[in-house]
C-alpha positions as CSV (number, residue, x, y, z in Angstrom):
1,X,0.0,0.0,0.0
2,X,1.5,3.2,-0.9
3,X,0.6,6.5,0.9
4,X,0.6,10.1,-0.4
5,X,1.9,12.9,1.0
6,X,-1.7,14.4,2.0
7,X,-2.3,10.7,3.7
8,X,1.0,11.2,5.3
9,X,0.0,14.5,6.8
10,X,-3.3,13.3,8.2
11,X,-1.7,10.7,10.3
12,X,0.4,13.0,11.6
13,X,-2.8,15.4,12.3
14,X,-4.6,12.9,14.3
15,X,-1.4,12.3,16.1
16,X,-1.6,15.8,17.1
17,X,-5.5,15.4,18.3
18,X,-4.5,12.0,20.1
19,X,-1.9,13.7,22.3
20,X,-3.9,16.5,22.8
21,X,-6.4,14.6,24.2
22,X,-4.5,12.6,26.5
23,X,-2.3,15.2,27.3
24,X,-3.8,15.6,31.2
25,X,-2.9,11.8,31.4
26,X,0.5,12.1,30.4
27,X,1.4,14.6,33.1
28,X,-0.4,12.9,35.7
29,X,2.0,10.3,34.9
30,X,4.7,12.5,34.3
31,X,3.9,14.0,37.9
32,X,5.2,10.6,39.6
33,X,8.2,10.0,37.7
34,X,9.1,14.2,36.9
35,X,8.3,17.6,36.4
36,X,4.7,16.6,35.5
37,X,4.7,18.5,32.3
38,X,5.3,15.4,29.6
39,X,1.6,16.1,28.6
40,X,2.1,20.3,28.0
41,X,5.4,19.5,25.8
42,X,4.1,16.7,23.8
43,X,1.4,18.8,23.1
44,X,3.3,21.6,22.4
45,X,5.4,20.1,20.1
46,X,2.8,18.4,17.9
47,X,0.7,21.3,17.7
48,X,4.2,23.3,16.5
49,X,3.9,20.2,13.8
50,X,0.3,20.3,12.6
51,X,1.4,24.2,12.2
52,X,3.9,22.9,10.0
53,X,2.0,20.2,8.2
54,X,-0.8,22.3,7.9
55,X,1.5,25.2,6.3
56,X,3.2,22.9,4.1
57,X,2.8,22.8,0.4
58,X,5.7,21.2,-1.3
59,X,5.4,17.6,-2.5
60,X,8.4,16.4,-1.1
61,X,7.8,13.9,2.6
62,X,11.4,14.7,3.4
63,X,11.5,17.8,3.9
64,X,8.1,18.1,5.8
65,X,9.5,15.8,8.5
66,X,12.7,18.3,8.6
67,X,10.9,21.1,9.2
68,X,8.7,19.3,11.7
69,X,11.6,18.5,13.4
70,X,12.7,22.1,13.5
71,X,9.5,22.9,14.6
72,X,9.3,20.9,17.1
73,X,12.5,21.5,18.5
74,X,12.1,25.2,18.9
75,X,8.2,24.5,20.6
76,X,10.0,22.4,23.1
77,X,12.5,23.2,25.4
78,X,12.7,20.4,27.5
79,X,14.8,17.1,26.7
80,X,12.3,15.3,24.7
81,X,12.9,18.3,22.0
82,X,16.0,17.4,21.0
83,X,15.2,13.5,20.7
84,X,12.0,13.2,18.3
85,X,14.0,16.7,16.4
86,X,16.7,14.0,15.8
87,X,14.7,11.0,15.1
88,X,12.4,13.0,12.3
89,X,15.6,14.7,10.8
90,X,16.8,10.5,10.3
91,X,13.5,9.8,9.1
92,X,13.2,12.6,6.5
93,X,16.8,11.8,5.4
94,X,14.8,8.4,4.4
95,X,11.9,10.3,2.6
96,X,13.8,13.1,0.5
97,X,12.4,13.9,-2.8
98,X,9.4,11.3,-1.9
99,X,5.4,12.5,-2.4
100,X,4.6,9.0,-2.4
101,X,5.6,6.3,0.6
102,X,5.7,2.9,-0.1
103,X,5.8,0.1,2.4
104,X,9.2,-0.2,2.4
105,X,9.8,3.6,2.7
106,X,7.4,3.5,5.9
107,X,9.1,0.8,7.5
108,X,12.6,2.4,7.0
109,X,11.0,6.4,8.0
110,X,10.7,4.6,11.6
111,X,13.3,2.7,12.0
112,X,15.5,5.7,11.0
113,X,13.3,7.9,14.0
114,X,14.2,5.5,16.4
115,X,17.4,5.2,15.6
116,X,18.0,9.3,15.5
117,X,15.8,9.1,19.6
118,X,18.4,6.3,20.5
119,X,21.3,7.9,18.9
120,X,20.4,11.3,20.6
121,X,19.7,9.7,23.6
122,X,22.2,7.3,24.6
123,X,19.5,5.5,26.3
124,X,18.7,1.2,25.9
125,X,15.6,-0.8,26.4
126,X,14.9,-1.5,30.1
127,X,15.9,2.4,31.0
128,X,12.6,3.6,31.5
129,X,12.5,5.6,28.7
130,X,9.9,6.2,25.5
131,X,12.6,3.4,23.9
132,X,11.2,0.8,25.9
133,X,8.2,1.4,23.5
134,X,9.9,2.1,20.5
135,X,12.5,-0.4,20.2
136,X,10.6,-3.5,20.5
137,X,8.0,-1.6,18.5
138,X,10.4,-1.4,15.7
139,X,11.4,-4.9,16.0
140,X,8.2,-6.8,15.6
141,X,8.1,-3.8,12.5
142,X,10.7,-4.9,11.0
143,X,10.1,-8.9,11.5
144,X,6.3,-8.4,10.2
145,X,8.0,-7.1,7.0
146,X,10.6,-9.6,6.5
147,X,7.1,-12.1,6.9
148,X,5.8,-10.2,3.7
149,X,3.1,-9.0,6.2
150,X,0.9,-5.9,4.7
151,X,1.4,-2.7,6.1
152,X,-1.2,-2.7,8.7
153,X,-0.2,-6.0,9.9
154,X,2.7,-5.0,9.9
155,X,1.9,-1.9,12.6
156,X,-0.3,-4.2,14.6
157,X,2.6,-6.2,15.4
158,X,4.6,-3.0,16.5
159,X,1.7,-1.5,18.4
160,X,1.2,-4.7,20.1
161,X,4.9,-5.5,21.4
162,X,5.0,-1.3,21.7
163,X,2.2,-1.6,24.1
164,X,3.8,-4.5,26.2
165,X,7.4,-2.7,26.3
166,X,5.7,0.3,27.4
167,X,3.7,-1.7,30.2
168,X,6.9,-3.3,31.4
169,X,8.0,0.3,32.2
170,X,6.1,0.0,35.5
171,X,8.4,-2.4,37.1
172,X,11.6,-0.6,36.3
173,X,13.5,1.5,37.8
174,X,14.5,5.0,36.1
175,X,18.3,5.0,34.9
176,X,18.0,8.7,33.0
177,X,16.7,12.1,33.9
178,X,15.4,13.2,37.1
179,X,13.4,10.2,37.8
180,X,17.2,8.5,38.7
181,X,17.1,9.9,42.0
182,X,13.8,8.3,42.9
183,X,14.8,4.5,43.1
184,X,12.8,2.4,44.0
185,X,9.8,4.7,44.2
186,X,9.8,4.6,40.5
187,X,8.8,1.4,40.5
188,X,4.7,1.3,39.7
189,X,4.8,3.8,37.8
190,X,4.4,3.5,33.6
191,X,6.5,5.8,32.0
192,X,4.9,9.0,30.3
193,X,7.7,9.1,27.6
194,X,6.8,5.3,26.9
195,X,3.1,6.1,27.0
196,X,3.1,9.4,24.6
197,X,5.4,6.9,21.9
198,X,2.8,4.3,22.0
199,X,0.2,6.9,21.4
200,X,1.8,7.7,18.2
201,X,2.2,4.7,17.3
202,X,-1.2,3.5,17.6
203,X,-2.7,6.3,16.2
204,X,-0.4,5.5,12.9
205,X,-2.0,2.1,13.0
206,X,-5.4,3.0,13.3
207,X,-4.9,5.5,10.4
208,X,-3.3,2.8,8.1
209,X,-5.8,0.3,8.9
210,X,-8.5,2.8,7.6
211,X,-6.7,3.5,4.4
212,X,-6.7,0.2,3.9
213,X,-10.3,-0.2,5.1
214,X,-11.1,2.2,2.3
215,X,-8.4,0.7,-0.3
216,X,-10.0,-2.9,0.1
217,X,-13.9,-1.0,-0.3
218,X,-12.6,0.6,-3.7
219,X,-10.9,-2.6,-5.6
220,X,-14.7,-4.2,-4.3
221,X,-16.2,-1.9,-6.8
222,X,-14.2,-1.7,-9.5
């Protein structure tokens, strides 16, 4: 299934509703780990992007998820700015000159983001962290691929072994940031970071499983 650049910019628009709407959660979770703002910056910085998507004309994926990332990055100020700047700027690198993804592209746009948020971050799986979502995410991505999988199968996988990494987060302890110092008060606590990546990705999903809802209705009545 291939998606177009307007297709593209719709998933990342309900992205920006989906955080918006759970951002009270994610600083309620944010409050017993942090500063208990992970909920105001996420939605800070995806509103900064459905500025940009909204503002963008140019036919070219690439260079939209660069200048999200810029966006983003100057919306946020906290530590989380830097990372998704980093992981889009990857990601775009993989989409340059593209108005069209294919399934392959997709695939390789998100392993390139999480790659530029580990890269950035210097953090592993089991840290506590939004990569304890992403990684295995990207993993079961990736395998669901390799099985010849279709693109939405391919993102249930993710969002399903995203969903468990992020779950495990509530019986880790924090290795990064200021939720370090808590020990083992950390523990029963899921991680915001984890929560707001699974959020994207599951909003991703359910956008791609529509398209091809819609794909499957049109080839009906051909």
């Amino acid at each position: 299934m291939n998606i177009s650049i307007q297709q593209f910019k719709n998933m990342l628009l309900a992205t920006q509703v989906r955080i918006e709407e759970e951002k009270e959660y994610l600083s309620e979770l944010d409050r017993a780990l942090g500063d208990g703002d992970h909920g105001v910056t996420m939605s800070l910085g995806w509103q900064a992007i459905a500025d940009t998507v909204n503002a963008f004309e140019k036919e070219d994926c690439g260079l939209l998820c660069k200048d999200m990332a810029m966006s983003f990055l100057n919306a946020v100020g906290s530590s989380v700015g830097p990372l998704y700047a980093t992981g889009f700027i990857r990601g775009g690198a993989v989409l340059q000159g593209e108005s069209v993804i294919s399934q392959a592209d997709m695939i390789a746009f998100w392993t390139a983001v999480v790659q530029g948020i580990q890269e950035r971050g210097k953090a592993e799986r089991g840290s506590k962290t939004m990569l304890d979502t992403w990684i295995p995410a990207i993993e079961s991505l990736q395998q669901a691929y390799r099985e010849d999988k279709d693109l939405a199968a391919c993102f249930h996988e993710a969002v399903q072994a995203g969903k468990f990494g992020m779950e495990l987060t509530k019986n880790m302890l924090s290795k990064t940031g200021r939720s370090n110092k808590l020990g083992d008060r950390a523990l029963g606590h899921q991680d915001p970071g984890a929560t707001s990546a699974y959020m994207i990705l599951s909003t991703f999903y359910e956008q791609i499983k529509e398209l091809q809802r819609i794909n499957v209705q049109k080839s009906l009545f051909k």
